[in-house]
N, C-alpha and C positions, 0 to 999 in steps of 0.2 A: 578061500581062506578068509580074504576080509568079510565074508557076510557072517562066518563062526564069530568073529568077533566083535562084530555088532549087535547079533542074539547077546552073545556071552557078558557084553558092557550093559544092556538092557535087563536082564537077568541079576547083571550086581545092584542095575540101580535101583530097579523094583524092589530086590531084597533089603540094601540099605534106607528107604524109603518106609520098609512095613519094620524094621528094627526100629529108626528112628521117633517111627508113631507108638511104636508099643513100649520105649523106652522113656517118651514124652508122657503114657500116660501113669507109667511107676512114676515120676519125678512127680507130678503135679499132684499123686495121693499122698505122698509125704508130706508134704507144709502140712494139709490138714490133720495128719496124723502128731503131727508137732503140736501143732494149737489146743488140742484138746486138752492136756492137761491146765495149761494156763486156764481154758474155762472152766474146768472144773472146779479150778479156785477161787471164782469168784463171788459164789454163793458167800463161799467164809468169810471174804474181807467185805460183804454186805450186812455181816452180821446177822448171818443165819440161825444163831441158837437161841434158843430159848430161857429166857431168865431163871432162875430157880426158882421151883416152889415152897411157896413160899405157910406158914403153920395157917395161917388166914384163910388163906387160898385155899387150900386143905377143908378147915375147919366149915366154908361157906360149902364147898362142891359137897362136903358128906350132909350136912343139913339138906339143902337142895333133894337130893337123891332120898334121903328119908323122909321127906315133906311128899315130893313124886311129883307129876303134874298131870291130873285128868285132862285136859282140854290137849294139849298137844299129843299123850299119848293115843289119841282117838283118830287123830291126821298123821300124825307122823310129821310133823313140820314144825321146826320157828324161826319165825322172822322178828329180827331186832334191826333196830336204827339206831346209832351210838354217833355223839357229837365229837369232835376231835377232842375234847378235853375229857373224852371217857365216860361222859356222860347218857344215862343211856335215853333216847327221844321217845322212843316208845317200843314196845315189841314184848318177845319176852326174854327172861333171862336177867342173870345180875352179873354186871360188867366193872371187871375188875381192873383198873389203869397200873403198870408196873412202871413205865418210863417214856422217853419223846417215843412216842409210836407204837407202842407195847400192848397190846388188850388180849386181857381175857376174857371170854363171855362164858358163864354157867349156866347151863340148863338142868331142869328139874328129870332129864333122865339120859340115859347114857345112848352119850352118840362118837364113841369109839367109830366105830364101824361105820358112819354117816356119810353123806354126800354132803359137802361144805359149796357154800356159793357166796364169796364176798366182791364189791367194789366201792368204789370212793363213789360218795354219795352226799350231797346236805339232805339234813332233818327237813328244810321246808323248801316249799315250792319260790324261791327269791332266786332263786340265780344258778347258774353251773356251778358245778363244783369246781374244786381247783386240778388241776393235773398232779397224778401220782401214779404210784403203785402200789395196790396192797395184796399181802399173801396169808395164805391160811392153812393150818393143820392141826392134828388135834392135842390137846393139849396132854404137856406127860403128865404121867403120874396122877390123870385126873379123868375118869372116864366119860363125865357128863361136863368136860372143858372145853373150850376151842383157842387155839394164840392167834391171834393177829396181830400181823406188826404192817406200820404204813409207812410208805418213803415218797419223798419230792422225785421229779423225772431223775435227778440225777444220781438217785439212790441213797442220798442222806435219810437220815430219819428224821421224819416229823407227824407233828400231829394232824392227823388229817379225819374226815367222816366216813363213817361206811355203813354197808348198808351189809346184812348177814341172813343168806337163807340158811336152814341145816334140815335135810332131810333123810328121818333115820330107816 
């Protein structure tokens, strides 16, 4: 009789053992099922939207587009260098500043559909740039547009340089 109940004590505790593990790992998928919404809010309170378009803005991308551009339509490619203050250093396109961080860049043909490549970059060969982040998408309601907006590490916005491939 005592050996049935040493099987039988060895049998609860392996069972409470494999409950215990498989109960530890429901528990520890939860937090992260929790967290996720808070991230997913954080896009918004970094000021993810896009400024309005603006009659200008309009008015430049449909010129652009009626003008057209031989040279890049032959590659498929443009590379612009734009100075924090919106300025553009060289490349192609006409770059249009909305606010601390804000750019548009227009190109002479539509690159809806393009592969975008930005980073924080200086126009000249002096020095590193400063640490940031910048992001890129295409721009609404403008087929031959792109937004970028640039922020400090801490996610403020500021004006910072970049550098832009776009390949349609």
């Amino acid at each position: 009789m005592p050996s049935f109940f040493r099987r039988k004590a060895a049998a609860v505790a392996i069972a409470a053992l494999a409950l215990a593990l498989a109960g530890g790992g429901i528990a520890a998928a939860q937090p992260t099922a929790a967290k996720a919404p808070v991230e997913a809010a954080k896009p918004a309170s970094r000021g993810a939207q896009q400024p309005a378009v603006t009659t200008a803005s309009l008015n430049s991308a449909r010129a652009l587009l009626a003008k057209g551009d031989v040279a890049a339509a032959s590659t498929d490619l443009y590379r612009t260098v734009v100075n924090g203050n919106g300025i553009k250093a060289r490349g192609d396109g006409v770059v249009i500043k909305y606010g601390v961080g804000q750019y548009e860049v227009q190109f002479g043909g539509n690159v809806a559909t393009a592969v975008f490549v930005v980073t924080v970059g200086r126009s000249d060969s002096c020095c590193i740039p400063p640490g940031g982040e910048v992001s890129v998408a295409p721009r609404l309601l403008t087929p031959n547009g792109v937004f970028i907006q640039t922020r400090n590490s801490a996610g403020v916005a500021v004006d910072l340089p970049f550098h832009l491939v776009v390949h349609r």
